[in-house]
C-alpha positions as CSV (number, residue, x, y, z in Angstrom):
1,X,23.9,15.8,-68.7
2,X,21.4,17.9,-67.3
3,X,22.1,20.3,-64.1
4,X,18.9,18.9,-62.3
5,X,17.7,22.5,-62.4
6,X,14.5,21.9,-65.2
7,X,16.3,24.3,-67.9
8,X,17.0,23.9,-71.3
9,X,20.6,23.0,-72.3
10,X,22.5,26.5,-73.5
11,X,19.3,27.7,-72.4
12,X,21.0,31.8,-70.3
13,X,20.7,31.1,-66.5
14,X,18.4,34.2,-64.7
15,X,20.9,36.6,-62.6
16,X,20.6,37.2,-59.6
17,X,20.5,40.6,-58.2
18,X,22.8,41.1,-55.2
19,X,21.9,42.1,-52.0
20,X,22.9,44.7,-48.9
21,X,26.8,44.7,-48.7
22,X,27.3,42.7,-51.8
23,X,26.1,45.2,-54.2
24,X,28.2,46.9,-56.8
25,X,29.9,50.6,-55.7
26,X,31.3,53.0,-57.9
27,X,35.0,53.3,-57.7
28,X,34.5,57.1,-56.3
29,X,32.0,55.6,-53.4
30,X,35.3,52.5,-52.7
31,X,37.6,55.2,-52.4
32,X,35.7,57.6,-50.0
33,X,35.2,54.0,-48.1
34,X,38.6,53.0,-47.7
35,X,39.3,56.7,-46.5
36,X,36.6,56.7,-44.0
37,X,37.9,53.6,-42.9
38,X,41.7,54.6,-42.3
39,X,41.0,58.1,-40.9
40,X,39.0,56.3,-38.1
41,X,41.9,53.6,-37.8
42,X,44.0,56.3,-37.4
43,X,42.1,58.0,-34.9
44,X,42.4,55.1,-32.9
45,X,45.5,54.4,-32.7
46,X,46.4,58.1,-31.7
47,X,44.0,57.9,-28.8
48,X,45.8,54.0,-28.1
49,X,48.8,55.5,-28.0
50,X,47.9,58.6,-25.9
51,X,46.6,55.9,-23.2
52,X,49.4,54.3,-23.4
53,X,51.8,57.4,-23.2
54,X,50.0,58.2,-19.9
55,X,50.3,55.2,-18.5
56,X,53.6,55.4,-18.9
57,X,53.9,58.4,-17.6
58,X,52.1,57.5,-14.4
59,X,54.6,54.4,-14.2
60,X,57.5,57.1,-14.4
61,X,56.1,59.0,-11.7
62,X,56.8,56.5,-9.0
63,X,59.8,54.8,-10.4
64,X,62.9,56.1,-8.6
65,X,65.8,57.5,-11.5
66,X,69.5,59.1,-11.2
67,X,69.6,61.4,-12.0
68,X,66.2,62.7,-10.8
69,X,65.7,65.3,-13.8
70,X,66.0,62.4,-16.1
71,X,62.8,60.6,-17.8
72,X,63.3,57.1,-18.5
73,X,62.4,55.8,-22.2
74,X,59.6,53.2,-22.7
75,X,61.8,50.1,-22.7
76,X,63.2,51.4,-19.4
77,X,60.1,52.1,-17.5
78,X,59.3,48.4,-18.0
């Protein structure tokens, strides 16, 4: 059965190089990668969460509480 290609049976098929993000990377390169990657995941979740804090905060602000020194938790401001 041929393969419809024009090459010899057994005959070893040409590689292909791979291109852009396909390439190979050194274990060393993955690793610095994946860091990258989760130190800026965690940067946004800390600035998420610090948006989020102040909304909350702004929420408290007008939200009438007994007594009036207390700060309500998150669940209880909404």
């Amino acid at each position: 059965p041929s393969s419809g290609d024009g090459a010899e049976p057994g005959a070893p098929r040409e590689r292909r190089r791979r291109r852009g993000r396909a390439r190979a990377r050194t274990e060393a390169l993955l690793h610095t990668l994946k860091r990258s990657r989760r130190v800026k995941a965690n940067d946004r979740e800390r600035n998420r969460m610090h948006h989020l804090n102040a909304a909350l905060d702004e929420l408290r602000s007008v939200l009438p509480t007994f007594p009036d020194d207390t700060k309500l938790t998150k669940i209880e401001t909404l």
